[in-house]
N, C-alpha and C positions, 0 to 999 in steps of 0.2 A: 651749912648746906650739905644733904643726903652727897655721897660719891654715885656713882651708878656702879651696877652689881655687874662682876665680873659675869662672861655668859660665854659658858663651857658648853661644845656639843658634842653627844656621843653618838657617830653612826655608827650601826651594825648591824648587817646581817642576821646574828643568832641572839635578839633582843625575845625569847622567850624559852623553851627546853630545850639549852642547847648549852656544853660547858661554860663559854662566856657569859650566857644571859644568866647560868647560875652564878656564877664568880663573881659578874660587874652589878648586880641587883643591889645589893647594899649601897654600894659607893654612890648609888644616884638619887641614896635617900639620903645621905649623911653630910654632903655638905651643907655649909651654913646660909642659909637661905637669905641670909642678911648682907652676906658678902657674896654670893653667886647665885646666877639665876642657870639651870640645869635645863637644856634644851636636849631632847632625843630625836634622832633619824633614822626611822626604820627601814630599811634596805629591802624586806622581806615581806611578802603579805603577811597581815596578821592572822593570826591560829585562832585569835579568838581564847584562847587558853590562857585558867589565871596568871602566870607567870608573865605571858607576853601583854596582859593589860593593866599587871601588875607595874610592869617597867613603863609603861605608859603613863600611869599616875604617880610614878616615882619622878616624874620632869615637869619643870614646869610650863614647857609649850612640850608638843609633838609632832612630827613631820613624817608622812609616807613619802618616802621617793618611789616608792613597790612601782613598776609598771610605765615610772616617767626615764624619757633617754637620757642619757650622762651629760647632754648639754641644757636639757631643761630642767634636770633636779641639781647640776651644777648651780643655774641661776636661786633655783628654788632654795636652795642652802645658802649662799651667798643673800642672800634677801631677810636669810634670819639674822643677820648681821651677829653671828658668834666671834666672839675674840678669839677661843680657842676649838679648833676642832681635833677631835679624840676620833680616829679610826681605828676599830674595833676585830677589823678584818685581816690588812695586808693584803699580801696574795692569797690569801686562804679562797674556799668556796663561797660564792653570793659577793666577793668584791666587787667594787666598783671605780674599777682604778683611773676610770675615765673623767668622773668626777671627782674626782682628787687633784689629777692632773690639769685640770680647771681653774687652781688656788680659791677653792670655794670663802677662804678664810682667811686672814694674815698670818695664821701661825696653824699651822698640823701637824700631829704628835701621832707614833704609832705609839699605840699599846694593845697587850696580853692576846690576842687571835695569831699573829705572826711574828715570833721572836726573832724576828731576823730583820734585815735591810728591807724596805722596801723602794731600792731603787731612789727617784726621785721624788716622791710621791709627799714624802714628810720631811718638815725639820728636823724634828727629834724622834727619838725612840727611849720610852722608858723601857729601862731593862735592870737587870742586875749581873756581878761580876759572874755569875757561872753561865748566863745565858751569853752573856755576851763578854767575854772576858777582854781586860783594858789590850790587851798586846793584840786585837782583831777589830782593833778602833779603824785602821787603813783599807779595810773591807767595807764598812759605812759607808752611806750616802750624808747621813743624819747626824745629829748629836747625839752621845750616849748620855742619858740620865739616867743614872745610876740608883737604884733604890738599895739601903743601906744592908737588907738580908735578901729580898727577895721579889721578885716584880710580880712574881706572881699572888692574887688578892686569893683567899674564901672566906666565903658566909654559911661554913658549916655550922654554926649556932643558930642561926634560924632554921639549918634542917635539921638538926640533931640538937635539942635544947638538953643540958646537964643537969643537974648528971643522969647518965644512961638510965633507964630504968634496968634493963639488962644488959650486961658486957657479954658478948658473945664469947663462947668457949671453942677453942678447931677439933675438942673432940667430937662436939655438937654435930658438926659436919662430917667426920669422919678425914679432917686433915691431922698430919701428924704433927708431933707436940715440940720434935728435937730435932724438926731442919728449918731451913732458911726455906721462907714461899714467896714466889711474885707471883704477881698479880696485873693483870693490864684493865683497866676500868673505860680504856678508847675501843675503838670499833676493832676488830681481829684485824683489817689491812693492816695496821698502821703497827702491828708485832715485828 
């Protein structure tokens, strides 16, 4: 007899051009369809943009909560009967922590939008030792799962396929050649 397919769900807010929906877009193609069935919760009205209908065809059911209250898209996620729910949020902006605190799901997992606690909201939190290092375990609400280098995912091969056709030069730009440069790629607040 078939087992039934494990049925992971990922809500979030920034499921189209937004650093998470770049980051998590792979991960919701790459499980194995044979052992998991990939359910998505869109927090957010849809853009309409390939990215955001991209993530949409990347699961295999999809769910708007856009515009439902936290007690009716609490039931409405609860109804997809997911084993595991993945929030995508935290505290971040477009959370929806009201439905969280609802236990839409037997088991919720923070990951990658809020590196940090969130309160009581989830079981776990995937992170890694620098985000969340082992001696600020006593500051969790959650479990630390620990990813081995880094909790943070990318899918810069599908934006940048190898090899470069061009490696950029900083004199091309007119940056200098013999210092140290940062660089911030987030919004200026957040410098």
């Amino acid at each position: 007899p078939m087992k039934p397919r494990l049925r992971i769900g990922y809500m979030s807010s920034d499921f189209g051009g937004h650093t998470v929906g770049s980051l998590i877009r792979n991960i919701l193609r790459i499980h194995n369809r044979n052992r998991v069935s990939v359910v998505g919760i869109g927090m957010m009205k849809g853009d309409g943009t390939e990215w955001n209908l991209e993530m949409e065809r990347s699961t295999d059911e999809w769910l708007s909560i856009h515009g439902m209250g936290d007690h009716a898209a609490a039931f409405a996620v609860d109804a997809l009967e997911v084993h595991i729910l993945v929030d995508l949020n935290g505290h971040s902006k477009g959370a929806r922590v009201g439905v969280l605190l609802r236990r839409p799901a037997p088991v919720i997992i923070s990951y990658l939008g809020y590196p940090s606690t969130s309160g009581d909201m989830s079981d776990s939190i995937v992170t890694d030792r620098w985000a969340s290092p082992p001696e600020t375990h006593a500051l969790y609400t959650e479990k630390l799962l620990y990813l081995p280098h880094s909790y943070f995912v990318n899918d810069h091969r599908q934006l940048y396929p190898r090899p470069f056709v061009h490696t950029p030069k900083r004199e091309e730009h007119g940056l200098p050649v013999d210092v140290t440069l940062f660089g911030n790629f987030g919004q200026l607040y957040k410098v």
